[in-house]
C-alpha positions as CSV (number, residue, x, y, z in Angstrom):
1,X,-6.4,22.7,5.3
2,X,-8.4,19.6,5.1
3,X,-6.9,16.4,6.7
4,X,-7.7,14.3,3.5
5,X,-6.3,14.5,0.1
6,X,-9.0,14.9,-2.5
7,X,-10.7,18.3,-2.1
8,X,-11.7,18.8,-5.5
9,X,-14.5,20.2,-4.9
10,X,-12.9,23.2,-2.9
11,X,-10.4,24.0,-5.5
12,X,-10.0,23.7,-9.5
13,X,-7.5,20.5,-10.1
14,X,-6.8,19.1,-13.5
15,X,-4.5,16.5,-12.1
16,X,-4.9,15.4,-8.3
17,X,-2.0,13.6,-7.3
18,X,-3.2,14.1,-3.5
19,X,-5.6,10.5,-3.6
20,X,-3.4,6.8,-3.5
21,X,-5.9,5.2,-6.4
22,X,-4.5,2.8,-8.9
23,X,-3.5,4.6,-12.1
24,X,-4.8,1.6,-14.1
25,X,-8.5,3.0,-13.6
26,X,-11.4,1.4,-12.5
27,X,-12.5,-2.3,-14.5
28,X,-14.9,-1.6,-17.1
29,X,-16.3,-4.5,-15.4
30,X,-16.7,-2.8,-12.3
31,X,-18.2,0.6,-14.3
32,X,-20.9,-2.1,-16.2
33,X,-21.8,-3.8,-12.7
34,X,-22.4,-0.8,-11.3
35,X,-24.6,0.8,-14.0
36,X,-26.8,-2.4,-14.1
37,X,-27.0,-2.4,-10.2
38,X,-29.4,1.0,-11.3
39,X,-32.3,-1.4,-12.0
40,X,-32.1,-2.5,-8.3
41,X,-32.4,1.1,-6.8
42,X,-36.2,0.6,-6.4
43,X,-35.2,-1.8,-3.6
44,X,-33.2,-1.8,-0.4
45,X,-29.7,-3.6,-0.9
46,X,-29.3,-6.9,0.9
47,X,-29.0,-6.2,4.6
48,X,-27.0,-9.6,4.9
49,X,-24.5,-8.6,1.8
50,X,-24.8,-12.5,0.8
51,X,-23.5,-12.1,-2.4
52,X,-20.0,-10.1,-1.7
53,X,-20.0,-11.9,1.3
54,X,-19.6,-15.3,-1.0
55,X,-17.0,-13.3,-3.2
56,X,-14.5,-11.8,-0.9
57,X,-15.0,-15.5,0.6
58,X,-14.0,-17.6,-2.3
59,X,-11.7,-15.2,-3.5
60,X,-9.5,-14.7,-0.2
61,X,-10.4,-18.0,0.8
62,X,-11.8,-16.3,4.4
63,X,-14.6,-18.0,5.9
64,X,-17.5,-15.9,5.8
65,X,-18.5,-15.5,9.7
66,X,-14.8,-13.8,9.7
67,X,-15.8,-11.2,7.4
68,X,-18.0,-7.5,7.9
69,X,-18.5,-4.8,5.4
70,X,-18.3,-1.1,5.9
71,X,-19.0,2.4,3.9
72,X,-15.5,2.5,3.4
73,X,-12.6,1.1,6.1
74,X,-12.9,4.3,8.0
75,X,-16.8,3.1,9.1
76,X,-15.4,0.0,10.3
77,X,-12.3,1.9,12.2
78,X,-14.8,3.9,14.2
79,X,-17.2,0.4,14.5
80,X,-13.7,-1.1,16.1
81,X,-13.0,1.4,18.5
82,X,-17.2,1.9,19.6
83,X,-17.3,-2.0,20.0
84,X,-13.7,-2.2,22.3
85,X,-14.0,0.8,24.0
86,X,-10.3,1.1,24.8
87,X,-9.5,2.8,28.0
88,X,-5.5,3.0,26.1
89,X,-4.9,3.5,22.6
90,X,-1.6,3.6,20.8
91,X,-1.3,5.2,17.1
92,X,1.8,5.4,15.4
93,X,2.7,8.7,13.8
94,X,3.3,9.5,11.2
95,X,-0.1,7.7,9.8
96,X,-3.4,7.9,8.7
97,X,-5.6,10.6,10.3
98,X,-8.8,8.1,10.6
99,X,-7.2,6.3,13.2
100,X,-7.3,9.6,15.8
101,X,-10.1,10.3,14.0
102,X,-12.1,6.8,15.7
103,X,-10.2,6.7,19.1
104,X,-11.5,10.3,19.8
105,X,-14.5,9.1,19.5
106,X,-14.5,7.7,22.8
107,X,-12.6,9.6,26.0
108,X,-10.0,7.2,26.4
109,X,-6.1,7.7,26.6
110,X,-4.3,7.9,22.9
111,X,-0.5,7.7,23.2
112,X,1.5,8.6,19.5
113,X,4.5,6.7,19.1
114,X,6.8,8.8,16.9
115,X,8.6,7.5,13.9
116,X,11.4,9.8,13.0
117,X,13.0,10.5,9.7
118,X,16.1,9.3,10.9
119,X,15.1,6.0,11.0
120,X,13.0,6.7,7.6
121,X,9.6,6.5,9.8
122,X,10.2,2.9,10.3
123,X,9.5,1.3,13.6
124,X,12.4,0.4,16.3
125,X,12.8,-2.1,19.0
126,X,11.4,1.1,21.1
127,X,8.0,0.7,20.3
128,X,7.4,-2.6,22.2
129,X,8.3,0.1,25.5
130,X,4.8,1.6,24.5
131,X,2.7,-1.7,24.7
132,X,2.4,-1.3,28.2
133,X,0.1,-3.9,30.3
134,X,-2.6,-1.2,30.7
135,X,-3.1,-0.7,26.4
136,X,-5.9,-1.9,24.8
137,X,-6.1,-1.1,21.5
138,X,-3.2,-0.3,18.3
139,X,-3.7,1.1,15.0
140,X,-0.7,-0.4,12.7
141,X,-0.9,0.0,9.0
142,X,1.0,-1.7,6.6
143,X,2.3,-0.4,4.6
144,X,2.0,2.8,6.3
145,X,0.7,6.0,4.9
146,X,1.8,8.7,4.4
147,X,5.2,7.1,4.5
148,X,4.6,4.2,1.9
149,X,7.4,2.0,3.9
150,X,6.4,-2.0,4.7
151,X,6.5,-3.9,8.1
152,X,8.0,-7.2,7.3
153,X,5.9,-10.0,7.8
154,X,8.3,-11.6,10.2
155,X,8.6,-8.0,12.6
156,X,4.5,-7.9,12.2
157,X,4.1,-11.2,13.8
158,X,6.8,-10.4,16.8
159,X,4.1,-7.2,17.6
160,X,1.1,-9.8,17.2
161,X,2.3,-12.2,19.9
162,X,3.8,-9.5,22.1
163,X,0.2,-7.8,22.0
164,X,-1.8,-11.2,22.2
165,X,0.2,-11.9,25.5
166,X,-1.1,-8.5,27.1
167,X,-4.7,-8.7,25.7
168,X,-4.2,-6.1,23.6
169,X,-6.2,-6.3,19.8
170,X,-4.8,-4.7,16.9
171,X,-6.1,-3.0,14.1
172,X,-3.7,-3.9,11.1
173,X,-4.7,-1.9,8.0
174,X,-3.9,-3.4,5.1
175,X,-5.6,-1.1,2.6
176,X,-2.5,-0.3,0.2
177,X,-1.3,-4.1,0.4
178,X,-2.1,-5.2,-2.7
179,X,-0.1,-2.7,-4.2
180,X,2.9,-4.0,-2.8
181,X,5.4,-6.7,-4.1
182,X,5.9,-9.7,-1.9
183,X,4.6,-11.7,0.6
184,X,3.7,-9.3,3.6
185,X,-0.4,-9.9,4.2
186,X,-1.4,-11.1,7.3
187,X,-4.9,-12.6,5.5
188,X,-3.5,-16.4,5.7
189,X,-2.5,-16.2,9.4
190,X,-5.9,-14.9,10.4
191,X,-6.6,-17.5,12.9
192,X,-3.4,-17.8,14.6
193,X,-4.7,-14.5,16.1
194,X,-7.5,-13.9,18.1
195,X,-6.5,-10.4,19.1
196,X,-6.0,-9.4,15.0
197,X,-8.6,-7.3,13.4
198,X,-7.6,-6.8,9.9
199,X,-9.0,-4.1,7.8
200,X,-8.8,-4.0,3.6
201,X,-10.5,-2.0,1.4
202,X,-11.7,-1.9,-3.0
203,X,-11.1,1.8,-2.4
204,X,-7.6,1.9,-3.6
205,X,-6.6,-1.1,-5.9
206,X,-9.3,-1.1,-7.9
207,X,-9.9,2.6,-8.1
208,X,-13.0,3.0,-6.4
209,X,-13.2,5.7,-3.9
210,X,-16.3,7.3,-4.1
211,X,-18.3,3.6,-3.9
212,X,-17.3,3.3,-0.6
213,X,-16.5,-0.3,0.2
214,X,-14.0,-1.9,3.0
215,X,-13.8,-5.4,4.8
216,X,-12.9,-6.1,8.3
217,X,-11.5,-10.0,8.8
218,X,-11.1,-11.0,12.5
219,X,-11.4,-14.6,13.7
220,X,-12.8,-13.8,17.4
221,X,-16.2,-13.9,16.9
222,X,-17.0,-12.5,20.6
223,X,-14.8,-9.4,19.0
224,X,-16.7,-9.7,15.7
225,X,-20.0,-9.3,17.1
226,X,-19.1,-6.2,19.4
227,X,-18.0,-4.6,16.6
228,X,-20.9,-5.8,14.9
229,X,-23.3,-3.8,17.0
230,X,-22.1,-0.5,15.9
231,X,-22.8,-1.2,12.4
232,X,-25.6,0.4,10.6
233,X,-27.7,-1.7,8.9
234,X,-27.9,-1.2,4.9
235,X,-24.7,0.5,5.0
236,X,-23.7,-0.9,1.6
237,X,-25.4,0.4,-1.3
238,X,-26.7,-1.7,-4.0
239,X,-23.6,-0.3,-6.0
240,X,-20.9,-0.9,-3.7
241,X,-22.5,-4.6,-3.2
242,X,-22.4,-5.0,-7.1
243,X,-18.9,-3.1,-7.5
244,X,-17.7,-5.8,-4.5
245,X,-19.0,-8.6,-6.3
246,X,-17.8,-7.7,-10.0
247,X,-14.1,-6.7,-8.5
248,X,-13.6,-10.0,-6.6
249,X,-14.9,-11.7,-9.9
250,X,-12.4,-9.6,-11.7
251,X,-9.4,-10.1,-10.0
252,X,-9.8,-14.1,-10.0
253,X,-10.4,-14.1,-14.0
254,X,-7.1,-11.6,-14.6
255,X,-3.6,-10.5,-13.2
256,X,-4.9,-7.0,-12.8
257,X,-3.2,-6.9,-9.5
258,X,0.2,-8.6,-10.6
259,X,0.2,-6.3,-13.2
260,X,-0.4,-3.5,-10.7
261,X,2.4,-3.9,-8.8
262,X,4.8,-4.0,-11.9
263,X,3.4,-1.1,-13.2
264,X,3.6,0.8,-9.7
265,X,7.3,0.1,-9.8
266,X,8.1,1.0,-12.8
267,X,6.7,4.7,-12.1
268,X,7.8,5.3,-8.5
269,X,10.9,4.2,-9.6
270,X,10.7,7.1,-11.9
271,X,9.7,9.6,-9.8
272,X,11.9,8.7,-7.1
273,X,15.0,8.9,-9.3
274,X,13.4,12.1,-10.8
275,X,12.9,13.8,-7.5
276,X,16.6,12.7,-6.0
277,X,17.9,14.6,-9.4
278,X,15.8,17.8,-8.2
279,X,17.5,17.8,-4.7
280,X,14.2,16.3,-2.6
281,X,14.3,14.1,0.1
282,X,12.5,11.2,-1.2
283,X,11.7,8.7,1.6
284,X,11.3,4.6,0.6
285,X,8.1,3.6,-0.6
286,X,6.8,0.4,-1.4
287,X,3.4,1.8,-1.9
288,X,1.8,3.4,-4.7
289,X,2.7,6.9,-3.7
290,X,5.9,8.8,-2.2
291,X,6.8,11.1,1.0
292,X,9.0,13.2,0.0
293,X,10.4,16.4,1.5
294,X,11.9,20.1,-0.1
295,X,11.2,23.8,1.3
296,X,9.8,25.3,-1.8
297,X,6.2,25.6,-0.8
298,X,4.7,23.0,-3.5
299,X,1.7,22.9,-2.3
300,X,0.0,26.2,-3.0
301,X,2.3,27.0,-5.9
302,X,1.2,23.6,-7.9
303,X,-2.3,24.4,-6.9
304,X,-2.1,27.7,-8.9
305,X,-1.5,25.3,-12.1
306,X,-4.4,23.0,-11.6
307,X,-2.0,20.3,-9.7
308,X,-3.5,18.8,-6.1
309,X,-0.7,17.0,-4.4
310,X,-1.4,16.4,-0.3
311,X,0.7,18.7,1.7
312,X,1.7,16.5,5.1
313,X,2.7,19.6,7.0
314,X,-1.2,18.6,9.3
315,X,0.3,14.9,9.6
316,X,1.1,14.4,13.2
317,X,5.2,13.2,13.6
318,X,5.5,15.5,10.1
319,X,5.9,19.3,9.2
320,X,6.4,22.0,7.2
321,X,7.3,20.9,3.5
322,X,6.8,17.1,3.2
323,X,4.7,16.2,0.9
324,X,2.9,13.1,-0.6
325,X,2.8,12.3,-4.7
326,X,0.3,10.0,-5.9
327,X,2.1,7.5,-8.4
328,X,-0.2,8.1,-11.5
329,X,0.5,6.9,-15.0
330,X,3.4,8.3,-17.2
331,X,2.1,11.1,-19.2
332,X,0.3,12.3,-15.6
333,X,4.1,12.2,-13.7
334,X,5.7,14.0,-16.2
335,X,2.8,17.0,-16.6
336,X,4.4,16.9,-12.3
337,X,7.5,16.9,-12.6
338,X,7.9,19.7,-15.8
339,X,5.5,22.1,-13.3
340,X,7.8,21.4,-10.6
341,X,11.0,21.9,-12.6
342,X,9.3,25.2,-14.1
343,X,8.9,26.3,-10.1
């Protein structure tokens, strides 16, 4: 099994409910900015990314040296970890593969803090026993994934200064916070932290996957230009730099992402309640998907009718029949949840 969601390309899918994109779709903007970046392709793209750099700028309100692109948020994980070199890594678990993915990159220690269902994979007062003197480097994501639960901003700031105190940086991925409702992004309290690297990505909210395009903010510029070094250069296409550009300009002239989060409510409220009536354990999401858990092997029998959902049993801190469900839009969710009811 793949440790992605997404394999369409191994498998016949009608309806993949396995990749956390907005349901919304992609701006036709966006689509237009991209199909006129097609004139540019006799060119290399600009090595210095001036132009999104200026957008996520004045649209974030980031200073520019604070900001670096990548081919997606996982090029920048794997940038992070080459340009620390952390002899002590801690990762969460239950969370996003990429983060292992970077820190075995490099031969230093990874310790997993687990998150049990218990305490709905939220983190406890025993995870500060982790951040010893001797770590390094921590992955936190927030909200998390697969779990779709929020950190509150408060609890995020306690681990901050506990970590600045032992020199320890950490990697906050933020890369499903827009899809949240409330106040939890770290973005305006970028330079109370020196030992903060935060990563975001146009991937998810607006619906852009296969463009490739994330951002790394981080106020230390020693950090910064470590990091730096183990970028490639031209790593941004001409039509990620133009998708960039035409989704920051987007987002300022519209409520797309207010409207977002109202619609992602509204149909993860929906599921959930329609999964609790089907006997699953549905785990709190604040996200723009759902964990949930059942025995019926979902996986492979959806699969046989088209539907891709992502099958958490290779999730480290998971198992055997959790699952995660894509919130997608309404005539999509129910086309789910009559297949699973037929099962």
């Amino acid at each position: 099994m793949e440790i992605h969601g997404g394999d369409l390309y191994r498998n016949h899918v009608k309806l993949d409910f396995s990749i956390n994109i907005n349901p919304i779709g992609v701006p036709q903007s966006v689509k237009d900015a991209m199909y006129q970046a097609i004139e540019t392709c006799n060119r290399y793209p600009d090595i210095m990314a001036e132009h999104l750099t200026k957008s996520v700028s004045d649209t974030y309100n980031i200073p520019s040296e604070y900001l670096l692109f990548g081919n997606g948020s996982s090029e920048l994980f794997m940038a992070v970890v080459h340009g620390i070199k952390p002899k002590k890594t801690v990762i969460p678990v239950p969370s996003f593969y990429g983060y292992e993915y970077a820190a075995r990159a490099l031969d230093g220690e990874i310790v997993y803090h687990k998150m049990t269902p218990e305490n709905e994979f939220c983190l406890t007062s025993s995870f500060f026993s982790v951040l010893s003197q001797d770590v390094e480097l921590l992955f936190i994501a927030n909200p998390n994934n697969p779990t779709g639960n929020m950190i509150q901003k408060e609890k995020i700031k306690k681990i901050l200064d506990y970590c600045k105190e032992r020199k320890i940086y950490v990697v906050l991925d933020e890369c499903f916070v827009e899809f949240c409702d409330g106040d939890y992004s770290m973005l305006p309290d970028i330079e109370a932290y020196e030992n903060l690297i935060l990563v975001r990505a146009f991937t998810k909210i607006f619906s852009i996957p296969g463009v490739r395009l994330g951002y790394l903010v981080c106020s230390n510029q020693k950090v910064m230009q470590k990091i730096k070094r183990h970028i490639p250069e031209w790593n941004l296409s001409c039509f990620a730099q133009a998708a960039g550009c035409a989704c920051c300009a987007f987002a300022k002239q519209t409520d797309f992402i207010k409207n977002t989060v109202e619609y992602i409510k509204k149909e993860r409220q929906f599921l959930e309640d329609a999964f609790l009536q089907k006997g699953f354990r549905v785990f709190h999401s604040d996200a723009n998907f759902l964990l949930i858990f059942h025995e019926t092997p979902l996986y492979e029998r959806l699969l046989d009718r088209g539907i891709l959902i992502r099958d958490c049993s290779n999730f480290r801190g998971l198992g055997k029949g959790y699952y995660r469900i894509a919130i997608k839009n309404r005539a999509e969710n129910e086309i789910l949840l009559k297949a699973i009811g037929e099962l």
